[in-house]
C-alpha positions as CSV (number, residue, x, y, z in Angstrom):
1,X,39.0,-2.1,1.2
2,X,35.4,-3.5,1.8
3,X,34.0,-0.3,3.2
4,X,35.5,1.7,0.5
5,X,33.7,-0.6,-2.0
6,X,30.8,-0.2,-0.4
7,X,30.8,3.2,0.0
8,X,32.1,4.1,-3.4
9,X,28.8,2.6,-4.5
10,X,26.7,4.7,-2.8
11,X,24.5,7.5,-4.7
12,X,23.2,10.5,-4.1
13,X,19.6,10.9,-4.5
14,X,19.9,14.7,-5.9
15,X,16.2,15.5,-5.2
16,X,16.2,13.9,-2.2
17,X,20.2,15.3,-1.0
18,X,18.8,18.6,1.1
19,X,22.3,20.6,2.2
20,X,20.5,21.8,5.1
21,X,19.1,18.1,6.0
22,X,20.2,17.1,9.8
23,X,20.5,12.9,8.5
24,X,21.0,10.5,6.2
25,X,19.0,7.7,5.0
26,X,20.7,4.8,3.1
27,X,18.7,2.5,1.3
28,X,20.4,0.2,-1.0
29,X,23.2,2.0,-2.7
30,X,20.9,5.4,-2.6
31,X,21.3,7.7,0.2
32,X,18.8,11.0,1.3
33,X,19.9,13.8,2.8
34,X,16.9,14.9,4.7
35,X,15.5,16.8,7.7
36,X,14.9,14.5,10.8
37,X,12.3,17.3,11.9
38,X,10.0,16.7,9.5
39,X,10.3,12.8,10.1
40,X,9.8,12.6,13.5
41,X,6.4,14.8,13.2
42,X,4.8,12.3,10.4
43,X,6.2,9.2,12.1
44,X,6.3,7.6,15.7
45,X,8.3,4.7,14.3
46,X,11.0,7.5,13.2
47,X,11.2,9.7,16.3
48,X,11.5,6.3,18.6
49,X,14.1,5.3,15.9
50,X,16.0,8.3,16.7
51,X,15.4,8.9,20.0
52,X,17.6,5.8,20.6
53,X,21.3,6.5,22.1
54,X,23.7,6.3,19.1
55,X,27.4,4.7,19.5
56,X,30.2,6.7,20.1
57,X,31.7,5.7,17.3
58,X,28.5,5.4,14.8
59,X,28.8,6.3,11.2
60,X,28.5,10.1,9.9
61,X,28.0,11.1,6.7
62,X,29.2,15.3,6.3
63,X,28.3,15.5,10.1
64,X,24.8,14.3,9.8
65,X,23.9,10.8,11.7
66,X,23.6,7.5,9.2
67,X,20.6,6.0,9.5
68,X,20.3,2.1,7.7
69,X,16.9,1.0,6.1
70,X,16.2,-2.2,5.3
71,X,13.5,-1.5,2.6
72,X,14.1,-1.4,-1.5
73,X,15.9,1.7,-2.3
74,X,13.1,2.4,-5.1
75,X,10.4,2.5,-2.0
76,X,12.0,4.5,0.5
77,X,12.7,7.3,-3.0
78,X,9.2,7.6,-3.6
79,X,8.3,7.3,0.0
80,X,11.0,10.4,0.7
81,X,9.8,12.1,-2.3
82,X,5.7,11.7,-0.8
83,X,7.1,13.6,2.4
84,X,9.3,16.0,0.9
85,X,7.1,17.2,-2.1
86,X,3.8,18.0,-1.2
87,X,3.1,17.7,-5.5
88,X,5.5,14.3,-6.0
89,X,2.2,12.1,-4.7
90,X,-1.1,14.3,-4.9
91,X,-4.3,13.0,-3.4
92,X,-7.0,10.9,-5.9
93,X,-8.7,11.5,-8.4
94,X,-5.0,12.7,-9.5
95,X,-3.2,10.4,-11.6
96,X,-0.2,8.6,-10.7
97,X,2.1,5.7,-11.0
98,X,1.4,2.2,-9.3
99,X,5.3,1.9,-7.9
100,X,4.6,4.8,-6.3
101,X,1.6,3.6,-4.5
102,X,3.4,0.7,-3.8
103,X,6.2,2.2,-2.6
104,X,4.4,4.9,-0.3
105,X,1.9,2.2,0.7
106,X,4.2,0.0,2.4
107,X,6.7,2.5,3.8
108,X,3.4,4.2,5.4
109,X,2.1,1.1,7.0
110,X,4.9,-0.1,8.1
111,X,6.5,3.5,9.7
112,X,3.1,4.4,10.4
113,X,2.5,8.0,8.3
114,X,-1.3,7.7,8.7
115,X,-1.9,10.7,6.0
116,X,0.1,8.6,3.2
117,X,-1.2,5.2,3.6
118,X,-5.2,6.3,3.8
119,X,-3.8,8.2,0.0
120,X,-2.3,5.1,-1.0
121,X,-5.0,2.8,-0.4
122,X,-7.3,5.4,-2.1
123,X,-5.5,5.4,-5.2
124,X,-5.0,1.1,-5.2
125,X,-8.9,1.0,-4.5
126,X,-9.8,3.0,-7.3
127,X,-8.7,-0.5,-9.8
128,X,-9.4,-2.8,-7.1
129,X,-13.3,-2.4,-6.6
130,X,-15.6,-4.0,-4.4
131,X,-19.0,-3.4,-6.3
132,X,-19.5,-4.3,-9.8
133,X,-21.0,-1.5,-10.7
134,X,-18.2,0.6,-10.0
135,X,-15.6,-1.9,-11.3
136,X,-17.8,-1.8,-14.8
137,X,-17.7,1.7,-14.9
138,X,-14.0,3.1,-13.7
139,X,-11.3,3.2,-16.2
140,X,-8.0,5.0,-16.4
141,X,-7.6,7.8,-19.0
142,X,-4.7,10.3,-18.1
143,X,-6.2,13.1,-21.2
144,X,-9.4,13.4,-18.6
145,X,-8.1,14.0,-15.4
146,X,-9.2,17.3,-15.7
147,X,-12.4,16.7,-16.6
148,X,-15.4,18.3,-13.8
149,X,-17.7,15.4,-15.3
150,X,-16.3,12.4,-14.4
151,X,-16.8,11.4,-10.6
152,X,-14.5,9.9,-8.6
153,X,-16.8,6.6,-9.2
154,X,-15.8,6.5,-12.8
155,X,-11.8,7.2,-12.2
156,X,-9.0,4.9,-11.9
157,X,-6.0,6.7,-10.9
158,X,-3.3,4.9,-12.3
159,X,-2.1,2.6,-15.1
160,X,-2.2,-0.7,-14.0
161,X,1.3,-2.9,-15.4
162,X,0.4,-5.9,-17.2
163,X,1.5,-9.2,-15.6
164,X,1.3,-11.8,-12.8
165,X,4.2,-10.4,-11.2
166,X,1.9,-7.2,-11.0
167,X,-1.1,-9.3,-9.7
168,X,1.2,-11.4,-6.8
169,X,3.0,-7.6,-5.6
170,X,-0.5,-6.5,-5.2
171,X,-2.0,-9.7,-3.1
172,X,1.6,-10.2,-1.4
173,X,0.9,-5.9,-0.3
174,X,-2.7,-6.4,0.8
175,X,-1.7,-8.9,3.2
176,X,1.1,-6.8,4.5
177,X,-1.1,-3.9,5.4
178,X,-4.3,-5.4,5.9
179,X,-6.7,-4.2,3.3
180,X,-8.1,-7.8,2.5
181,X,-10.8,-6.0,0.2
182,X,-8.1,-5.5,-2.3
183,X,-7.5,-9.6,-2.7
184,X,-10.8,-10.4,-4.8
185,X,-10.5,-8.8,-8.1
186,X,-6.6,-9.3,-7.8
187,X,-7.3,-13.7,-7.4
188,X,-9.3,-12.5,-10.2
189,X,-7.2,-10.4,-12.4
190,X,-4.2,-13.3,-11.8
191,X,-6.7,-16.3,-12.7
192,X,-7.7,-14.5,-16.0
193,X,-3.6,-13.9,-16.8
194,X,-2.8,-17.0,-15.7
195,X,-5.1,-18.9,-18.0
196,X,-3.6,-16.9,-21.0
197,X,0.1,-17.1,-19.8
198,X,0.7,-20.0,-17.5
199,X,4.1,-19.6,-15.4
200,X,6.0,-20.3,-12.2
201,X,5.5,-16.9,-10.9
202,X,2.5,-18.2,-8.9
203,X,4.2,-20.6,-7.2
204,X,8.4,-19.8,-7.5
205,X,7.5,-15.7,-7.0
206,X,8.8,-12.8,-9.2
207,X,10.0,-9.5,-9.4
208,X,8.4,-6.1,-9.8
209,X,9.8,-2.8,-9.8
210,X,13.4,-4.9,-8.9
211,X,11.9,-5.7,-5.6
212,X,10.7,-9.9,-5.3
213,X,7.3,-10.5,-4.7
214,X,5.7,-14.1,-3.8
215,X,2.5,-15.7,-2.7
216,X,2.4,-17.3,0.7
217,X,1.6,-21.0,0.8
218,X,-2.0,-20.5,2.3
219,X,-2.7,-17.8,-0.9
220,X,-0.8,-20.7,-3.3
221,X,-3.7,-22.9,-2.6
222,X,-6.4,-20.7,-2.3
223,X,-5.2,-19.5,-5.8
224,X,-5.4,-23.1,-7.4
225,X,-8.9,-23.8,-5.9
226,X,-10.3,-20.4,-6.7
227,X,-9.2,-21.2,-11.0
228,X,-10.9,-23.7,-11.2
229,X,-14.2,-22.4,-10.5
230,X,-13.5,-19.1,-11.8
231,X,-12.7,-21.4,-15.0
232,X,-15.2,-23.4,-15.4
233,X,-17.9,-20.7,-14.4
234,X,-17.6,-18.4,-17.5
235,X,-19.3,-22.0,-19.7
236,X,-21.5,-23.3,-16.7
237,X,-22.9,-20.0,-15.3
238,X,-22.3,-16.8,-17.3
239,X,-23.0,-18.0,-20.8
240,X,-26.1,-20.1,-19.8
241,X,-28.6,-17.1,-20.4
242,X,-27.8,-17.7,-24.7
243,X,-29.5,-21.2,-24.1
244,X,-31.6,-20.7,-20.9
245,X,-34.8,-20.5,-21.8
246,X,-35.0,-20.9,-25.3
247,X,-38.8,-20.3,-25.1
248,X,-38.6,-16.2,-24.2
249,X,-42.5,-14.8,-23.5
250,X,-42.9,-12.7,-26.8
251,X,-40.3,-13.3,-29.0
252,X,-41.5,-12.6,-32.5
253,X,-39.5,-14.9,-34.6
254,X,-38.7,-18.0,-32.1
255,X,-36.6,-19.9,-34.7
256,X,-34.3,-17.5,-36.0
257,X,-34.2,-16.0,-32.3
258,X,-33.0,-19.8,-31.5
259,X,-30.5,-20.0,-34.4
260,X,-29.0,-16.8,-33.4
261,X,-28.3,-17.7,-29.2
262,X,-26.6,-21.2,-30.5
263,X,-24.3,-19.0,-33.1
264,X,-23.4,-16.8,-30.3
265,X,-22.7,-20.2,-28.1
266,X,-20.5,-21.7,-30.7
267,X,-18.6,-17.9,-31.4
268,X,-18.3,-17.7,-27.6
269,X,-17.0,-21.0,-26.8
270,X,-14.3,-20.2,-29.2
271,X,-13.7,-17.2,-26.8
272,X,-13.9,-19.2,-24.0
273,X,-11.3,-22.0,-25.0
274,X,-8.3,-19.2,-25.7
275,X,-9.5,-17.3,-22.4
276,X,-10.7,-19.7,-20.3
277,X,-10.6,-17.7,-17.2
278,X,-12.8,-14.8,-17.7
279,X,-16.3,-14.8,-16.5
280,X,-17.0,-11.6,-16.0
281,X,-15.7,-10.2,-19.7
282,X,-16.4,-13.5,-21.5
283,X,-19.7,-11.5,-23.0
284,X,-19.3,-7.9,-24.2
285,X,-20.4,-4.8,-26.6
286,X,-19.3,-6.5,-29.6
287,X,-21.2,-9.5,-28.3
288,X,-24.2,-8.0,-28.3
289,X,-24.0,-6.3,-31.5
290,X,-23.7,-9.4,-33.4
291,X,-26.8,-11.1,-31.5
292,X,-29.2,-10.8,-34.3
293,X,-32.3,-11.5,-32.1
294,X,-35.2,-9.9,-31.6
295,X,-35.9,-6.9,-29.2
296,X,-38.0,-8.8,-26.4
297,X,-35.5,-11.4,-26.4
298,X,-32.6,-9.2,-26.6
299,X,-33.5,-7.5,-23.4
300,X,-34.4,-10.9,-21.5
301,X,-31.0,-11.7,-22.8
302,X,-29.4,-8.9,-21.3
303,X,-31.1,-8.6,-17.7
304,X,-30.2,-12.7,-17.3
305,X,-26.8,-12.1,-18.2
306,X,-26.3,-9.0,-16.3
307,X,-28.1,-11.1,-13.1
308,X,-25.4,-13.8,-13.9
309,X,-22.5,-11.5,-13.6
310,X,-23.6,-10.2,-10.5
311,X,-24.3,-13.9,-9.4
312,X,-20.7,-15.0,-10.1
313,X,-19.2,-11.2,-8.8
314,X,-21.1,-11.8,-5.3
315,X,-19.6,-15.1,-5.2
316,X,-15.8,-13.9,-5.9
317,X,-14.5,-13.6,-2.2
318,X,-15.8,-16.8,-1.5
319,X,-14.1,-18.5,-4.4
320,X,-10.6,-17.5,-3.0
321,X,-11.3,-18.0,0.4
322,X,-12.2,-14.6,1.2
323,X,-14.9,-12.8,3.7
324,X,-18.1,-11.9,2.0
325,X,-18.0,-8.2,0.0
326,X,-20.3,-6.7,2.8
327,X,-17.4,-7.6,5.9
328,X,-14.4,-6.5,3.1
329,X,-16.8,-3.3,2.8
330,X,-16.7,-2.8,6.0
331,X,-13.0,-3.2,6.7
332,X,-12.4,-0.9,3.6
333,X,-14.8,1.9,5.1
334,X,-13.0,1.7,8.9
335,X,-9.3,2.4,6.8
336,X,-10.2,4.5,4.1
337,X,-13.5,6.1,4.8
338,X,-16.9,6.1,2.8
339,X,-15.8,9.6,1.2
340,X,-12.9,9.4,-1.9
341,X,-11.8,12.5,-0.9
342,X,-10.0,13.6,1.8
C-alpha cells in the first residue's frame, strides 16, 4: 500500500516526459522522461552513474530504467529543461530567472556539465560584482535587453528576489561551488537587509524556492563581525567628507557652504538611524541635489566621497573574512573567463 502511495504521487513533468526518452529521472514527486544519450555526452558523473550494473529486479517505469536523485525536484526541472531546450536557459546578457541559475548552477557543479555552470556563474556575476564601478553602473531592466547600446558592463541579467533567505541561498551556493568572489556584496547585501529586518534566518536558516538554505557556523560569525563595521562605517567613514575639511581651498561663501554640509549631516543621520547598514548608498542623487553649496566645494565634496566609497568597497572582503578583490579576481577569471561572452 506504501509503494502505491508513493507512486500515485508521482508527476509527470510534461515538457520534460519525452515518449522516445530511454530513462527516467525521479526527483521529488516529479519524474522526466529523457534520453540517457544526451546525458552521458554532457556529464561524466551521469554516464559513470549508468554505466553501473543495475539489479535484476530494479524498478522500471514503461520499460525505461528509474533513476533516483537526491536533489529538489524544482532544480533538477530547470536543470533538465537547460539540457533539453537549447532556448529554456540562453547565455548572458539574456535575461532570466535567479531559480533558474540556482537551479542549473548547482546541478552543473555538482554533475559536472562544464558548459552550464560557466553560464550560470555568468549570469549570478552580472549582480554580484567585484569592482565598484561596475556594481555602480549594472542594473536589471527586462524592456532593454535588446538594446545594442548597453554593454554587458552595464547589464544585470536577472531580477534579484528581495530577502535574506535570498542573500543566505546565494552565500550557502558560492560555497558549494567554489566561486568565493560572489560572497562580498552578498555579506553585504544581507547586512544592509538585516539592519532593516532583523530575523532568525541568519542564524536558524530559511527557505527559498521550497528548497532550505542556511549559513554554516564559520559564515554565522563572520556575518556578525562583518555588521558591525559595515554599520558603524556608513557615520565614521563615508559621511565624514560633509564635515572633513570644513575649510575647502576656494569656496566662495564659507559660511553658508558650512551651514549647508551640517544640514546634510543632520538629514543623513536621519537616514542612517532607519538604515543603519548601508555605506555604500547612504549618500545618493537626491543627496546631492539638495547640497546647496557652492561649485568648488561641491566637487571637493564629491571626489572625497567617491574616494570614501572606494575606501570602504576595497575593504569589503576583508570585513567578512574574505581574500582581497584582486585573489577573488583572480579565481573568478580561472572559472569564468575575462570575456562575458562565450
Amino acid at each position: 500500500m506504501e509503494g502505491d502511495a508513493e507512486l500515485n504521487q508521482r508527476q509527470r513533468v510534461e515538457e520534460l516526459w519525452f515518449e522516445d526518452g530511454s530513462i527516467i529521472i525521479h526527483s521529488g514527486t516529479r519524474e522526466f522522461r529523457v534520453h540517457r544519450g544526451i546525458l552521458v555526452a554532457c556529464s561524466l558523473i551521469f554516464r559513470d552513474m549508468f554505466l553501473l550494473p543495475q539489479p535484476i529486479d530494479s524498478e522500471t517505469v514503461e520499460g525505461c530504467p528509474l533513476v533516483c536523485l537526491p536533489d529538489s525536484a524544482a532544480d533538477v526541472t530547470v536543470f533538465l529543461k537547460a539540457i533539453f531546450y537549447s532556448s529554456f536557459f540562453m547565455p548572458f546578457p539574456a535575461r532570466t530567472e535567479f531559480e533558474t541559475i540556482v537551479g542549473c548552477l548547482r546541478l552543473s557543479h555538482k554533475y559536472e556539465v562544464d558548459y552550464l555552470r560557466r553560464r550560470a556563474l555568468v549570469h549570478l556575476t552580472s549582480q554580484y560584482r567585484t569592482t565598484l564601478s561596475e556594481w555602480d553602473t549594472s542594473t536589471y531592466d527586462e524592456d532593454d535587453e535588446d538594446d545594442p547600446a548597453r554593454s554587458a558592463l552595464d547589464i544585470t541579467s536577472f531580477k534579484s528576489p528581495f530577502g535574506q533567505a535570498h542573500e543566505i541561498c546565494v552565500i550557502e551556493l558560492a560555497r558549494e561551488v567554489d566561486a568565493p568572489w560572489l560572497l562580498p556584496l552578498a555579506f553585504y547585501s544581507l547586512s544592509a537587509q538585516f539592519s532593516m529586518y532583523p530575523g532568525r534566518d541568519v542564524f536558524l536558516g530559511a527557505v527559498h524556492n521550497g528548497v532550505p538554505t542556511s549559513l554554516s557556523a564559520e559564515d554565522q560569525e563572520r556575518f556578525l563581525a562583518g555588521h558591525l563595521i559595515q554599520t558603524q562605517s556608513a557615520l565614521a567613514e563615508i559621511l565624514r567628507f560633509l564635515s572633513d575639511p570644513l575649510d575647502i581651498v576656494g569656496c566662495t561663501s564659507a559660511m553658508d557652504c558650512a551651514r549647508a554640509r551640517f544640514r546634510a549631516i543632520a538629514r543623513a543621520g536621519e537616514y542612517n538611524h532607519d538604515y543603519p547598514s548601508v555605506p555604500l548608498h547612504i549618500w545618493g542623487s537626491n543627496e546631492w541635489q539638495t547640497l546647496d553649496v557652492c561649485p568648488t566645494c561641491l566637487a571637493v565634496l564629491e571626489e572625497t566621497h567617491e574616494a570614501a566609497r572606494q575606501v570602504f568597497w576595497d575593504k569589503l572582503p576583508e570585513i567578512y573574512g574574505l581574500p582581497p578583490w584582486e585573489e577573488l579576481e583572480e579565481m573568478k577569471a580561472a572559472a569564468i573567463g575575462t570575456a562575458w561572452f562565450p
